[in-house]
C-alpha positions in Angstrom: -37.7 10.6 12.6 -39.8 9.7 9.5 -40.7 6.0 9.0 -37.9 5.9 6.9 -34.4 5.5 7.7 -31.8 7.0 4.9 -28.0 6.0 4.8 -25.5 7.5 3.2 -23.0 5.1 1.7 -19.0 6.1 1.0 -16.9 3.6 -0.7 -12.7 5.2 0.2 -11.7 3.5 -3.3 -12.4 5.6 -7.2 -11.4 1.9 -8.9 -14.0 1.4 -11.0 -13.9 -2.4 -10.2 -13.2 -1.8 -6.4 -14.4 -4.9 -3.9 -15.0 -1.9 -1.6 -17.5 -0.2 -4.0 -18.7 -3.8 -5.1 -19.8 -4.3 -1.5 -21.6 -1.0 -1.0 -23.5 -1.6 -4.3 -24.3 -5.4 -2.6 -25.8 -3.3 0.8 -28.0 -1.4 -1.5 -29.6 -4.5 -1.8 -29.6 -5.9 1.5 -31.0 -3.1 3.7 -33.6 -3.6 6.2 -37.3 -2.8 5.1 -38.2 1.1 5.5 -34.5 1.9 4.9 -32.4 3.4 1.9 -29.0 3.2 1.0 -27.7 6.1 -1.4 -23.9 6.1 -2.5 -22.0 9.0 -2.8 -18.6 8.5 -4.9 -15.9 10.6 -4.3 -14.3 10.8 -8.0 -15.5 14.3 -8.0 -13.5 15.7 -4.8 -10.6 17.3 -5.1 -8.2 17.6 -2.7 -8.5 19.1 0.7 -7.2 23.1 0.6 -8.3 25.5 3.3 -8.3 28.5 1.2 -11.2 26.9 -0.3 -13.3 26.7 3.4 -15.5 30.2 2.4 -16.1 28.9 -1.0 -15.9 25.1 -1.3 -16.3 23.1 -4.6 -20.0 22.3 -5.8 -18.9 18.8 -5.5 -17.9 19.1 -1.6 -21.2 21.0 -0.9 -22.8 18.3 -2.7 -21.1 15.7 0.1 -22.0 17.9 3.0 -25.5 18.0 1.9 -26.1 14.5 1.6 -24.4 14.0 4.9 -26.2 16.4 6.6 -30.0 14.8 4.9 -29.0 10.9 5.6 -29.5 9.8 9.2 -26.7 7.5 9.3 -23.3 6.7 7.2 -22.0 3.5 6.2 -18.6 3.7 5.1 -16.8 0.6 3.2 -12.8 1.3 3.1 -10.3 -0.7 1.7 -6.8 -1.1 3.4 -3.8 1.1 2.0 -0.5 0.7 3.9 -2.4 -0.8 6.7 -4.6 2.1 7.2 -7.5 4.3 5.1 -7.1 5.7 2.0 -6.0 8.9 0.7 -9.3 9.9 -1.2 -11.4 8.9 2.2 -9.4 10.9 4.5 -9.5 14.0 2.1 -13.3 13.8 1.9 -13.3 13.4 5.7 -11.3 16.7 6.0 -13.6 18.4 3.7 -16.7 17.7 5.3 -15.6 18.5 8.3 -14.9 21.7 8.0 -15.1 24.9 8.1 -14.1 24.5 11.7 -17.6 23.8 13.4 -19.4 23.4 10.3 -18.8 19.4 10.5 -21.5 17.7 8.3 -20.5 14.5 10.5 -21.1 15.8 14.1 -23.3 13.6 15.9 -24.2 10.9 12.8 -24.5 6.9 14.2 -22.1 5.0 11.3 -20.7 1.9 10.3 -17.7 0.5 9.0 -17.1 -2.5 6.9 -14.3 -3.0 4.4 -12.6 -5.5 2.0 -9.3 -6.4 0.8 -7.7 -9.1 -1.0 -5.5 -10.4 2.0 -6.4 -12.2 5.3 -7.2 -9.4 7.6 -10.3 -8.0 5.7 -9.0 -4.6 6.0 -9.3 -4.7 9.9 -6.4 -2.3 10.0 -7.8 0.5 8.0 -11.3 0.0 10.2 -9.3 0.4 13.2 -7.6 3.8 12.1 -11.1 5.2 10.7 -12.7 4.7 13.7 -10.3 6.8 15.7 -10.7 9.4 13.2 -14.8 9.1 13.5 -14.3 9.7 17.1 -12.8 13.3 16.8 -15.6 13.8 14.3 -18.1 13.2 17.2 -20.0 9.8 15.2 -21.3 7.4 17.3 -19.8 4.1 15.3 -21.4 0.6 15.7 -18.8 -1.7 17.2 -20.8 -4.9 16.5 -21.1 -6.3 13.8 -17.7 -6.2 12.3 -17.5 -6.9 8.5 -14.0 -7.8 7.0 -14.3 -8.8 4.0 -11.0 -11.0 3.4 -9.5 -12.7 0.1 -12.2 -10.5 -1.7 -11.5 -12.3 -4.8 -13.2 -15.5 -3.4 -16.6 -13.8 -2.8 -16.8 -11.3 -5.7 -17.7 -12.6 -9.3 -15.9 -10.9 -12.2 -18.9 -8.5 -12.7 -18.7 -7.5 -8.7 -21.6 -9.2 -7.8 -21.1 -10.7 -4.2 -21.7 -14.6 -4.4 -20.5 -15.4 -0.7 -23.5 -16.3 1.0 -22.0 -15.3 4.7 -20.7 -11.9 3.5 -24.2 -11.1 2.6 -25.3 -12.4 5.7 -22.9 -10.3 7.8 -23.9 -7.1 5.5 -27.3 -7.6 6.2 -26.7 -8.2 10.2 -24.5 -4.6 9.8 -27.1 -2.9 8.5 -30.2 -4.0 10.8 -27.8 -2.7 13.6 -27.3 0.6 12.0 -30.9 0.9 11.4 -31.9 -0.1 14.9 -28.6 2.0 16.2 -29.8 5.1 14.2 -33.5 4.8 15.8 -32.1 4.3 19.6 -30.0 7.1 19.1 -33.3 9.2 17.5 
């Protein structure tokens, strides 16, 4: 692997003033030396169809691609009905098909996540990580980031002001990084 190590960042929420997406635009700046953080949003994916699997939108290929060039994904999911969202599920599905074309198979990830209740979207992590495992990712267990009573550590223009939050971030993303090497 080149000396630098590229993540892909997906944010599961299209609110423009998401904590999720507020979060992965704080990681951007809190990634290790020698690393790079690039967000894809997912405003631009429509939903899942398989008639589409021979010819899939520009905006899927567009995902697949930057899966396929980043060495490792961070994804930041808020909690919906105790599990992920629609919109990160759909894009899920789409890069994951046709059936062994996965763009996913084999990519180290991390999860983190925030809400505005207690539990820091713990729930939502728990489901997406059952889902990475069919997808054949080799998710970080440790550190976990949940991000709870978002509204605390967030200032109205979405900059992240909570001091540990960043602290955890960071400490999530220097085990990626050194994650993404081992597994090199």
């Amino acid at each position: 692997m080149e000396n630098q190590v590229r993540i892909l960042g997906i944010a599961g929420s299209l609110r423009k003033g998401s904590y999720n997406r507020a979060a992965l635009r704080a990681a951007q700046g809190l990634v290790p030396n020698g690393t790079v953080l690039t967000v894809f949003e997912l405003d631009d994916i429509p939903l899942y169809n398989q008639d589409l699997d021979a010819n899939m939108p520009k905006s899927v290929l567009d995902l697949k691609e930057k899966i396929r060039l980043a060495h490792a994904v961070l994804f930041v999911t808020p909690e919906y009905n105790y599990s992920i969202p629609g919109v990160l599920k759909n894009a899920i599905d789409w890069a994951s098909r046709p059936r062994g074309g996965s763009s996913w198979d084999g990519k180290p990830a991390a999860i983190m996540g925030a809400s505005q209740g207690m539990f820091g979207s713990a729930r939502a992590q728990y489901h997406l990580r059952q889902t990475l495992v069919t997808l054949n990712m080799f998710t970080l267990n440790r550190p976990e980031v949940l991000i709870s009573t978002a509204a605390d550590k967030f200032d109205i223009n979405g900059k992240l002001t909570d001091v540990k939050t960043q602290e955890k971030i960071r400490e999530l993303l220097d085990a990626l990084v050194k994650w993404t090497i081992k597994l090199r």
